[in-house]
C-alpha positions in Angstrom: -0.3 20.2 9.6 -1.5 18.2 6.6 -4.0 15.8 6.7 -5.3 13.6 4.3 -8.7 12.9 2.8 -9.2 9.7 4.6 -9.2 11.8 8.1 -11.8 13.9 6.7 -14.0 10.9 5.8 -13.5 9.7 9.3 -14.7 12.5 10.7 -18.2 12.9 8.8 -18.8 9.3 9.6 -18.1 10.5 13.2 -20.0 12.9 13.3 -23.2 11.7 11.3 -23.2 8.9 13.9 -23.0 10.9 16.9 -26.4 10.3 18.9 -26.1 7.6 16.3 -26.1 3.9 17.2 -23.3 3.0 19.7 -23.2 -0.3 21.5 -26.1 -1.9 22.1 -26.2 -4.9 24.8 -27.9 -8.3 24.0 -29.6 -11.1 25.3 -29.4 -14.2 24.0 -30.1 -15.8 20.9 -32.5 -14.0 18.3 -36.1 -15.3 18.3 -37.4 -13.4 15.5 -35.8 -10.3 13.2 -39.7 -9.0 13.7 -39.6 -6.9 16.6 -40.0 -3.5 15.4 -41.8 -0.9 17.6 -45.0 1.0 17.6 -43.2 3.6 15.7 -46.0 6.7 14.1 -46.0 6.9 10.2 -44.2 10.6 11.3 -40.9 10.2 13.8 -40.2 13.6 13.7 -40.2 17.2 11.7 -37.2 19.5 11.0 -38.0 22.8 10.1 -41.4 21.7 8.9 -40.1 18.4 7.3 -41.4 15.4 7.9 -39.4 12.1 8.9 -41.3 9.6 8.6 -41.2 6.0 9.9 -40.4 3.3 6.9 -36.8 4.3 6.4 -36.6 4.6 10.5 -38.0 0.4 10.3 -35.7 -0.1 7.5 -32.3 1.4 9.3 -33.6 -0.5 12.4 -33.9 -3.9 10.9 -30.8 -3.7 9.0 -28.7 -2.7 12.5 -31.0 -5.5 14.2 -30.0 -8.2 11.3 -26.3 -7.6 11.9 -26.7 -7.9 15.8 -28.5 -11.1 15.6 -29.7 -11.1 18.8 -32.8 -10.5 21.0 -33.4 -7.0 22.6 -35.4 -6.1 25.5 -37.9 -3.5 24.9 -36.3 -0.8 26.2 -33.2 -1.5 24.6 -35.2 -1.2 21.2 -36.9 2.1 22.4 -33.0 3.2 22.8 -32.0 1.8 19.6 -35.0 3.5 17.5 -34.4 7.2 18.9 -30.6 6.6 18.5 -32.0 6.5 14.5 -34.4 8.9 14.6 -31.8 11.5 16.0 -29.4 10.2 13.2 -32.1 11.1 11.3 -32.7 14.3 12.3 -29.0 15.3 12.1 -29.0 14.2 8.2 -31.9 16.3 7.5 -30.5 19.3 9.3 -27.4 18.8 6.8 -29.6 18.2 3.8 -31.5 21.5 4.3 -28.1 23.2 4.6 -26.7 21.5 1.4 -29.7 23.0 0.1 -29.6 26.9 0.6 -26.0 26.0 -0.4 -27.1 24.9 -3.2 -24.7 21.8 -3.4 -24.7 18.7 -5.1 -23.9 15.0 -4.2 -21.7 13.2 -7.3 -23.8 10.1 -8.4 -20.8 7.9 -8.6 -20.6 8.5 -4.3 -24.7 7.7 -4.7 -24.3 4.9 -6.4 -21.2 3.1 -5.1 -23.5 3.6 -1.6 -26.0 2.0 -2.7 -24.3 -1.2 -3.9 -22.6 -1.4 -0.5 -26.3 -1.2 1.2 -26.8 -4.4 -1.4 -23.7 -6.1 -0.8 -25.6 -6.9 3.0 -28.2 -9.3 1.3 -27.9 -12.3 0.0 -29.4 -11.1 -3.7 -31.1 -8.3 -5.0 -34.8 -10.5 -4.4 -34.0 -10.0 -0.5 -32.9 -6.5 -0.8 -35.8 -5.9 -2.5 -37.7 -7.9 -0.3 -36.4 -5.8 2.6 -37.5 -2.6 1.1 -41.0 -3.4 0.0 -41.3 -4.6 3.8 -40.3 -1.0 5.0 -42.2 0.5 2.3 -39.3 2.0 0.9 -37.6 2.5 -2.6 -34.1 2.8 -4.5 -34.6 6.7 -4.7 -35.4 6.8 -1.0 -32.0 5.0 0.1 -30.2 7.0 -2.8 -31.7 10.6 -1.1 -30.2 9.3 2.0 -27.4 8.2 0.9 -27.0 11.7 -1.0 -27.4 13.7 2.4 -24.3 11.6 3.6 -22.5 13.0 0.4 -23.8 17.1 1.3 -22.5 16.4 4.9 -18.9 15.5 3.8 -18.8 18.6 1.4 -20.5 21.2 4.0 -18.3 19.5 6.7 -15.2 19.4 5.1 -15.3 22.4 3.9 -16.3 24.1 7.4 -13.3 22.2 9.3 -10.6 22.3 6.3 -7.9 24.9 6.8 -9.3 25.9 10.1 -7.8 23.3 12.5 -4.0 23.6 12.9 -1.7 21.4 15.4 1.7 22.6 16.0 4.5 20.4 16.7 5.1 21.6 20.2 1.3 20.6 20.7 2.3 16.7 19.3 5.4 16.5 21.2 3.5 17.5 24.6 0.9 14.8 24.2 3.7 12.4 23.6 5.8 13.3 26.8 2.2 13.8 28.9 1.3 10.1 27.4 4.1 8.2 27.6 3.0 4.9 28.7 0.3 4.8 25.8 3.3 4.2 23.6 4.8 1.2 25.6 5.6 -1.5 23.1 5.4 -5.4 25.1 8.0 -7.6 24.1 7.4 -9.3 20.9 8.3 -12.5 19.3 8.6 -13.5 15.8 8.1 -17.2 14.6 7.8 -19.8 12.1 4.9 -22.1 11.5 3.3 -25.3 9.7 -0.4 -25.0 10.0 -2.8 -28.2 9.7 -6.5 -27.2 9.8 -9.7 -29.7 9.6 -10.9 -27.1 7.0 -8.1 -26.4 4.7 -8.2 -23.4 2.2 -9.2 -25.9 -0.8 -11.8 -27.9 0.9 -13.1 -25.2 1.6 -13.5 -23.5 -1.5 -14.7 -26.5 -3.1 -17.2 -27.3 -0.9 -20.3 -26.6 1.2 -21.1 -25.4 4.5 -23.0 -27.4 5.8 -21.3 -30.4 4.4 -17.9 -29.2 6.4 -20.3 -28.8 9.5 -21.0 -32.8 9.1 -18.0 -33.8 8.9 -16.0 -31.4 11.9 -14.8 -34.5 14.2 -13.9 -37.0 10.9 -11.4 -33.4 9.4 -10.6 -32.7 13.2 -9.4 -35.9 13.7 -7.4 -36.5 9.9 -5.9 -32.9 11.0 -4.3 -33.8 13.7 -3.1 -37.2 12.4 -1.5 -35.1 9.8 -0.1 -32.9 12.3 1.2 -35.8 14.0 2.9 -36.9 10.6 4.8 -33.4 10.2 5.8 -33.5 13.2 7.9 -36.6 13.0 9.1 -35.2 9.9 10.7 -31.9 11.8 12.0 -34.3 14.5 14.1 -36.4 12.1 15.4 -33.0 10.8 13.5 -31.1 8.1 13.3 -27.5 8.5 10.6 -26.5 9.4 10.5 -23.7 6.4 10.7 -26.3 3.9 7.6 -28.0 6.3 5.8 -25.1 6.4 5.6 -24.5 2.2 4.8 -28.3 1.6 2.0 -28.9 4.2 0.9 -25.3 5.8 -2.4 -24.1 5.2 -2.1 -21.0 5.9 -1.5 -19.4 2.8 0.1 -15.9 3.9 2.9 -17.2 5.3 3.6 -20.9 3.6 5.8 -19.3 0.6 7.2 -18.0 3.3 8.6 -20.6 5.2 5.6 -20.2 7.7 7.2 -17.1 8.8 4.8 -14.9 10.9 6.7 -12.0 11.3 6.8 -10.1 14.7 3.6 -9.8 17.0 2.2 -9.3 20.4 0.7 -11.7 22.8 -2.4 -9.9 23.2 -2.7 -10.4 19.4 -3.2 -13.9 18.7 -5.0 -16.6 20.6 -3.7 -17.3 24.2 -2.4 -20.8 23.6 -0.4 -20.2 20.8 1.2 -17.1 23.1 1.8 -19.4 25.8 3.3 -21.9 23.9 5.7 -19.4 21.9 6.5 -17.5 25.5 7.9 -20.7 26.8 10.4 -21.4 24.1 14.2 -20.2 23.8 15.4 -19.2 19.9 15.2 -21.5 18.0 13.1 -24.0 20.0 10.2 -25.6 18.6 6.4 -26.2 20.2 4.7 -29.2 20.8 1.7 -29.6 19.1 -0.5 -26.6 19.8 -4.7 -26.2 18.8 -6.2 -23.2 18.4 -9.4 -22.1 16.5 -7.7 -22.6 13.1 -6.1 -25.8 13.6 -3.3 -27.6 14.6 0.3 -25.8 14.4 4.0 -26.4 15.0 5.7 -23.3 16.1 9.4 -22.1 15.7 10.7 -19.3 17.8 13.2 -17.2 15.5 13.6 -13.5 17.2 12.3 -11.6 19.8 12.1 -8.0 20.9 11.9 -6.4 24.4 9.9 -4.1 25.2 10.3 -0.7 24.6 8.6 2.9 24.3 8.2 3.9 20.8 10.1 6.4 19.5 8.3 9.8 19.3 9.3 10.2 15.2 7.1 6.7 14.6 4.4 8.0 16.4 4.5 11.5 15.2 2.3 11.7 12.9 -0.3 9.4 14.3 -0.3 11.8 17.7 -1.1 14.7 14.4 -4.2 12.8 13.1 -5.6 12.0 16.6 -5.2 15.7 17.5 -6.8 16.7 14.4 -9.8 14.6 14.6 -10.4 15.7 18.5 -10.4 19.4 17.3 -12.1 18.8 14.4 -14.9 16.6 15.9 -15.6 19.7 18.9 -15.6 22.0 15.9 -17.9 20.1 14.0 -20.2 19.3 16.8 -20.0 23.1 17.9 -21.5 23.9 14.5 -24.1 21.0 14.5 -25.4 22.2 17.8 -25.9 26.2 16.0 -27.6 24.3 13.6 -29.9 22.8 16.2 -30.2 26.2 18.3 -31.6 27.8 15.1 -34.1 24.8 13.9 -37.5 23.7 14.9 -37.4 20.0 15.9 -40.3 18.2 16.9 -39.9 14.7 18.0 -43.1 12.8 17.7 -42.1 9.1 18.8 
């Protein structure tokens, strides 16, 4: 079977995670970003080499930043030996990039360390953040370049050495049938009216739009109101949709929304659009993006999909399970054969 390099990439970030993060429960709102752990200036040593604590602090707050909420202490305690075993993976890979003899490509290191950017506002809090954590560019940029040495050594010790036949895919398909059930679908047309349309919102401030909510609630669903009486006297509601929608996918479009599932959109719009016949049209319905009008043009019924649509997603699942107990296999002989001491 042939598998691209995207499932590859999957699979190192899979696996460089593993012990890594995973979901971590919160609390209510966050009183402080400060709450970092007694953590020694030395988490751990791999084969002699040290890990120490600032770019433990640093990975810590960043994950902490994007949760925005309060942990208990234990749940930090969790969180920071979730890193610190991260860590210790990494630096296993490093040293085996290293009697290897491998190199990261500094395009890889650099495009990383502009995405680790892109999470701050500007480069004075990125900056900010790092002298905090007592950490620089070119510690980030080694880090980021044991990432790199993983993909290679990974990669390369996976690549040509998982196979999946097609009697394996077609078995998984018949032994999990009802994963492939397909609900019935519907496919519509829409004007959308929304207190903060597309141009406001580009030409204006957040906090402004925030004042204003109830006065943009209430002209949206005047407007609303206005289009309705429009489609009621016998517009279309295509020709509606590309004078007043703002929603800007499907306006040009006539409003048209193509085919989806209940589960996927918000649950009154679904139960609106379940209630009509073809061709029917909604009442006014508000959901978190406004105020719509909905057409009912199509539906489907449900239905198992066919095994040659599924076929070669059932290949890369396959793939990555094998790959993944592969990979973890050799992780763990890297393990067997290091000295790791944890010191936190």
């Amino acid at each position: 079977m042939r598998v691209t390099k995207k499932w590859f990439s999957l699979l190192i970030i899979g696996v460089l995670l593993v012990g890594g993060l995973g979901t971590v429960h919160a609390e209510g709102p966050l009183s402080s970003l400060n709450q970092i752990p007694a953590i020694p200036n030395v988490v751990a040593r791999v084969n002699g080499s040290e890990i120490p604590a600032n770019f433990i602090k640093f990975e810590f707050m960043r994950v902490l930043k994007k949760l925005k909420t309060r942990l208990t202490s234990p749940q930090k305690d969790k969180m920071v030996r979730q890193i610190i075993d991260k860590e210790i993976v990494r630096e296993l890979m490093y040293q085996e990039g290293q009697k290897l003899n491998l190199k990261a490509d500094p395009k890889v290191v650099e495009e990383g360390l502009k995405a680790l950017r892109s999470a701050y506002k500007n480069d004075d809090e990125f900056n900010k953040a790092l002298d905090q954590r007592n950490i620089t560019e070119n510690d980030l940029k080694r880090s980021i370049e044991v990432d790199a040495l993983a993909g290679i050594i990974l990669e390369n010790h996976v690549k040509g050495k998982v196979e999946i036949d097609d009697a394996e895919v077609k078995k998984y398909y018949d032994d999990n049938r009802e994963k492939f059930h397909r609900p019935e679908a519907y496919r519509v047309s829409h004007v959308l009216i929304s207190p903060f349309p597309p141009d406001l919102i580009r030409n204006s401030k957040i906090e402004d739009l925030r004042a204003r909510k109830d006065e943009l609630t209430k002209k949206a669903r005047e407007k609303i109101l206005e289009v309705q009486k429009e489609l009621k006297g016998g517009t279309d509601i295509a020709e509606l949709a590309k004078k007043y929608s703002h929603d800007e996918v499907s306006s040009d479009k006539g409003g048209d929304l193509g085919f989806f599932y209940a589960e996927g959109v918000e649950k009154s719009f679904s139960e609106a659009v379940a209630k009509l016949k073809i061709g029917e049209v909604t009442d006014v319905v508000e959901t978190k993006f406004g105020f719509h009008l909905i057409k009912l043009t199509e539906t489907k019924a449900s239905e198992y999909a066919p095994f040659k649509e599924m076929e070669q997603a059932i290949q890369e699942h396959l793939f990555m399970v094998k790959a993944q107990d592969r990979v973890a296999d050799y992780m763990a002989s890297l393990r067997k054969k290091a000295k790791i001491e944890i010191l936190y």
